[in-house]
N, CA, C and O atoms as CSV, one atom per row, in Angstrom:
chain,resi,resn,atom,element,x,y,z
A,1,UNK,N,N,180.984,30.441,81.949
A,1,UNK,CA,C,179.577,30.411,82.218
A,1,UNK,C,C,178.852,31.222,81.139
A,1,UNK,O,O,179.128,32.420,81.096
A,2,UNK,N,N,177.952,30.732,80.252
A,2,UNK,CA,C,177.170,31.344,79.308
A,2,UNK,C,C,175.644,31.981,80.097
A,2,UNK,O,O,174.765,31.520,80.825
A,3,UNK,N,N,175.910,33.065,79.565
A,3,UNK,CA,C,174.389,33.749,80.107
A,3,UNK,C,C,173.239,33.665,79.640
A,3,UNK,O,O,173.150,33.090,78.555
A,4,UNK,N,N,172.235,34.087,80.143
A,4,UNK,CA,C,170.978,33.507,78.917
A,4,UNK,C,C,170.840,34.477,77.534
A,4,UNK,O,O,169.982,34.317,76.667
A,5,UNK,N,N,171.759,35.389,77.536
A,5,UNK,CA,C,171.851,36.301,76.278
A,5,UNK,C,C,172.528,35.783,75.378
A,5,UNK,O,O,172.443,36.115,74.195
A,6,UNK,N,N,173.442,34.721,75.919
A,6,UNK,CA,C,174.623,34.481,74.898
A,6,UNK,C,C,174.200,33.009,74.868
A,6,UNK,O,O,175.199,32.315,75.056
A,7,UNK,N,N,173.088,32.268,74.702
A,7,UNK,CA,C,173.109,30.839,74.291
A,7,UNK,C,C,173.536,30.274,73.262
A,7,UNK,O,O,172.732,30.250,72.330
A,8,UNK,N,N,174.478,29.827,73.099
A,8,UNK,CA,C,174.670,29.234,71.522
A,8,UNK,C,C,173.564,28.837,70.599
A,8,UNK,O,O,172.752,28.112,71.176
A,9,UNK,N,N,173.247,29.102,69.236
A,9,UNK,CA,C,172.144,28.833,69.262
A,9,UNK,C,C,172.743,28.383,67.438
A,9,UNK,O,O,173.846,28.785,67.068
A,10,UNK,N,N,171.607,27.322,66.249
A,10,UNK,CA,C,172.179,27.510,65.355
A,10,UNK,C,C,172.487,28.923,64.460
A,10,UNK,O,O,173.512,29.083,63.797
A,11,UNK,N,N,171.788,29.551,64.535
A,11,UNK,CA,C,172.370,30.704,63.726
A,11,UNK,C,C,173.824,31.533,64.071
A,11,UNK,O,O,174.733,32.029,63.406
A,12,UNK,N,N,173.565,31.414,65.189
A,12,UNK,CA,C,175.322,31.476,65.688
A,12,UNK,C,C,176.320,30.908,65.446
A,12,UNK,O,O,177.373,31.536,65.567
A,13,UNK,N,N,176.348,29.383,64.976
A,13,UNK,CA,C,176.994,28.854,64.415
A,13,UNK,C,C,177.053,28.917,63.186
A,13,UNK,O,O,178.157,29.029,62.653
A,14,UNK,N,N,175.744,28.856,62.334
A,14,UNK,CA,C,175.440,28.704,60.739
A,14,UNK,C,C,176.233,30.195,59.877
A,14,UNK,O,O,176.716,30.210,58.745
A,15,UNK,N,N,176.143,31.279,60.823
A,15,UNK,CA,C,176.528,32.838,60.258
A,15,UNK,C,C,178.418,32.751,59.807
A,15,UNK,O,O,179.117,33.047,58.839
A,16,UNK,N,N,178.567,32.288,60.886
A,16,UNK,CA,C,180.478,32.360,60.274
A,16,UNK,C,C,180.897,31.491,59.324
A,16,UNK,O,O,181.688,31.650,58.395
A,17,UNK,N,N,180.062,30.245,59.785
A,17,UNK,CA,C,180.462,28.773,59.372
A,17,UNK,C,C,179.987,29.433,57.567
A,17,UNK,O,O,180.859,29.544,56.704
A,18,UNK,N,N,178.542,29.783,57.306
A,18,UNK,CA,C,178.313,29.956,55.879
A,18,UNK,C,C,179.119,30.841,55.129
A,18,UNK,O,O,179.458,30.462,54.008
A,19,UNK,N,N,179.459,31.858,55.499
A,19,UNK,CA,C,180.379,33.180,55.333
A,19,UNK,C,C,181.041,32.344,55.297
A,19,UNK,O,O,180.535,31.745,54.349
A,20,UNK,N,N,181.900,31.723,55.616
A,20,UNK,CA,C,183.530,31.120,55.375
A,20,UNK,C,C,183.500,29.877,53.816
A,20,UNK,O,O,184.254,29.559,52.896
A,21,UNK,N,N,182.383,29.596,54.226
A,21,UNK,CA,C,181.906,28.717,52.988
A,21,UNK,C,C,181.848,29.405,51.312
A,21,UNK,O,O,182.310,29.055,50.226
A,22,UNK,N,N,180.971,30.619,51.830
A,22,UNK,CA,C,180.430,31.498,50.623
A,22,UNK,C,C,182.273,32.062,49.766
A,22,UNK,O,O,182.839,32.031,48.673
A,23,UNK,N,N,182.495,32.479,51.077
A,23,UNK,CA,C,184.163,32.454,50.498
A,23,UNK,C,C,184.812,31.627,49.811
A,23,UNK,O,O,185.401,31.979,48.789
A,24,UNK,N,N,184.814,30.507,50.211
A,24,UNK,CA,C,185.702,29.710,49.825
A,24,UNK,C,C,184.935,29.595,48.375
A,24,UNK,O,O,185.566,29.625,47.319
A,25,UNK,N,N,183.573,29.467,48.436
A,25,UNK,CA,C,182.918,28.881,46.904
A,25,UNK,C,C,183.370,30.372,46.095
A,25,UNK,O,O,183.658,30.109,44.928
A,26,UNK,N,N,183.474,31.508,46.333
A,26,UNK,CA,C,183.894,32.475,45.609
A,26,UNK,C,C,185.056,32.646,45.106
A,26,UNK,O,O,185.144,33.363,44.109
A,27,UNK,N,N,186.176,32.066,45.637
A,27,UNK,CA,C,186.974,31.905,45.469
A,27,UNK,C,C,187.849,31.176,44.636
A,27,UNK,O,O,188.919,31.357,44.055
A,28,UNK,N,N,186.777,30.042,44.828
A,28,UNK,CA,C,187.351,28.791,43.665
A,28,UNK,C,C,186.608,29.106,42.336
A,28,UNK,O,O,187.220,29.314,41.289
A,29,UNK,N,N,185.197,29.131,42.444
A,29,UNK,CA,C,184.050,29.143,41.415
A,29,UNK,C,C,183.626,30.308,40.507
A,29,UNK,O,O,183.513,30.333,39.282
A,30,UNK,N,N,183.367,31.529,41.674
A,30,UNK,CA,C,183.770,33.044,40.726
A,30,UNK,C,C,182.057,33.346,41.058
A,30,UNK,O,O,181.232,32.463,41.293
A,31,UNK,N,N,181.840,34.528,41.017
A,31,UNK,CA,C,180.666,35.584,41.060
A,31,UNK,C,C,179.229,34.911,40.678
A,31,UNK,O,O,178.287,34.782,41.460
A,32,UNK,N,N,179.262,34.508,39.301
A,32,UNK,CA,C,178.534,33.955,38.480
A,32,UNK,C,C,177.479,32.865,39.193
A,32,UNK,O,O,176.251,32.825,39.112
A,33,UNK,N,N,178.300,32.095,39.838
A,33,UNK,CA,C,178.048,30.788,40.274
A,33,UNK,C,C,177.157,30.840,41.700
A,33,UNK,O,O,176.223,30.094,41.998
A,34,UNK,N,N,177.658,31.819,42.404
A,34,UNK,CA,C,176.846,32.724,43.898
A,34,UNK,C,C,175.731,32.833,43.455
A,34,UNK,O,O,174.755,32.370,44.045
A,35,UNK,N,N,175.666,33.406,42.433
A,35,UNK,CA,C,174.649,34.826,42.131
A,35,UNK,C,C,173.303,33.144,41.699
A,35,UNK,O,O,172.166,32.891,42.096
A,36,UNK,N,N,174.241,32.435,40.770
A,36,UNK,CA,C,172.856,31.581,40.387
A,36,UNK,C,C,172.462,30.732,41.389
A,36,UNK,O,O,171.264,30.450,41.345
A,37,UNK,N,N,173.109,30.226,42.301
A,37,UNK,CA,C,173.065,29.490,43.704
A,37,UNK,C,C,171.803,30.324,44.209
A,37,UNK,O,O,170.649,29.895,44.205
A,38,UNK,N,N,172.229,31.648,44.667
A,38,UNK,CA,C,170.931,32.333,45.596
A,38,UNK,C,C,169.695,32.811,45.040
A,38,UNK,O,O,168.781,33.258,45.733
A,39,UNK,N,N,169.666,32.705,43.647
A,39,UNK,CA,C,168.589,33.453,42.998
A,39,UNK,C,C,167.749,32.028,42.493
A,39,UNK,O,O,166.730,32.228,41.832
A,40,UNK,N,N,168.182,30.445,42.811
A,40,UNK,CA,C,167.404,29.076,42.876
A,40,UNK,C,C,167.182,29.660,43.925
A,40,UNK,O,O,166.219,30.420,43.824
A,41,UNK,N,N,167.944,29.634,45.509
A,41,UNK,CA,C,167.433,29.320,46.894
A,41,UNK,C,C,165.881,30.570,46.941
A,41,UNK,O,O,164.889,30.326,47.629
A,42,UNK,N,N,165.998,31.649,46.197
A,42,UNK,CA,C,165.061,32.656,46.515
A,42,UNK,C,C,163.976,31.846,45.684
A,42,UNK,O,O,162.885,31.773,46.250
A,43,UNK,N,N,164.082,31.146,44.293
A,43,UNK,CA,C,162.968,30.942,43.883
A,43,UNK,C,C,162.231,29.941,44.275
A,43,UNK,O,O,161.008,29.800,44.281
A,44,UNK,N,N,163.519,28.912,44.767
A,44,UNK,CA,C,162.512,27.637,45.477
A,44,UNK,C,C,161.981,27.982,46.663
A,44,UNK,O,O,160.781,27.766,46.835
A,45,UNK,N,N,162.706,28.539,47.628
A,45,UNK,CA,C,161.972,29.254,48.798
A,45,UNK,C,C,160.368,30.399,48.554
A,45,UNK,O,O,159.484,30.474,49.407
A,46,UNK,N,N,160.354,31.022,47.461
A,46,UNK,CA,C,159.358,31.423,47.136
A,46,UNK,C,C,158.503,30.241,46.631
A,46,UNK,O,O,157.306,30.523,46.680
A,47,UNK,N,N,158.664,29.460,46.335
A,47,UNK,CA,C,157.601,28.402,45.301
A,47,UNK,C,C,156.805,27.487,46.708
A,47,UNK,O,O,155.633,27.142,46.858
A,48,UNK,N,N,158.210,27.277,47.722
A,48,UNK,CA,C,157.565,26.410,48.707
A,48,UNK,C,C,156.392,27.328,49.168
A,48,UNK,O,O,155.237,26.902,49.174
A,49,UNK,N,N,156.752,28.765,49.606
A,49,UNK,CA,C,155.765,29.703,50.254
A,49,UNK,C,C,154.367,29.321,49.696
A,49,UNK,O,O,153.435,28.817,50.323
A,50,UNK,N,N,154.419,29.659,48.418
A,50,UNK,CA,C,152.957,29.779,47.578
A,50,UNK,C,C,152.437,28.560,47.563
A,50,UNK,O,O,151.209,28.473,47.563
A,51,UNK,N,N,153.270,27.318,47.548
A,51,UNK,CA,C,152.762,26.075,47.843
A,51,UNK,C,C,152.482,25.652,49.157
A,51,UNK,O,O,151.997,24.525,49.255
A,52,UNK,N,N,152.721,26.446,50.434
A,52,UNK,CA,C,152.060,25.862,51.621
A,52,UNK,C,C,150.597,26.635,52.066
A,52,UNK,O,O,150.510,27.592,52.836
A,53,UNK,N,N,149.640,26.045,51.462
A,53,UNK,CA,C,148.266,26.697,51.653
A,53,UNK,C,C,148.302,26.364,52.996
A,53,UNK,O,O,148.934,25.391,53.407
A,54,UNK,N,N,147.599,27.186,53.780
A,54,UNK,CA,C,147.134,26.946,54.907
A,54,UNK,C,C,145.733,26.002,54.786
A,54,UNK,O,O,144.943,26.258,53.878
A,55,UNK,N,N,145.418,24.758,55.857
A,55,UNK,CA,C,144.440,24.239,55.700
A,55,UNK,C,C,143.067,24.493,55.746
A,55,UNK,O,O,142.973,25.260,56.704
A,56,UNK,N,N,142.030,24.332,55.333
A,56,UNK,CA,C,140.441,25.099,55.822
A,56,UNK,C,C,140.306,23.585,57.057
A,56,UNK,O,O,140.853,22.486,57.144
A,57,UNK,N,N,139.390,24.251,57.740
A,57,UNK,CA,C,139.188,23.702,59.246
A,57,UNK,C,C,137.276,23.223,58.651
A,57,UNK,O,O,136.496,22.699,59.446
């Protein structure tokens, strides 16, 4: 019986599942390759930010 504290939820799944991933890509690929992976995800994630104006009403 799951409680309402413990709902499965995606980040519960996404946290081990990516960690096991990030591993494995470290493993095969090497430091280098992480480092440029997350420093796109930070810049496109920043670019979307500045590109979602909020609308005028």
């Amino acid at each position: 019986m799951v409680k309402n504290s413990q709902k499965v939820t995606a980040a519960n799944i996404g946290e081990p599942a990516s960690s096991i991933v990030a591993g494995i890509i470290l493993d095969h690929v090497g430091e280098k390759f992480i480092i440029v992976v997350c420093t796109s995800l930070i810049i496109i994630g920043g670019i979307n930010i500045l590109l979602s104006v909020p609308k005028k009403n």
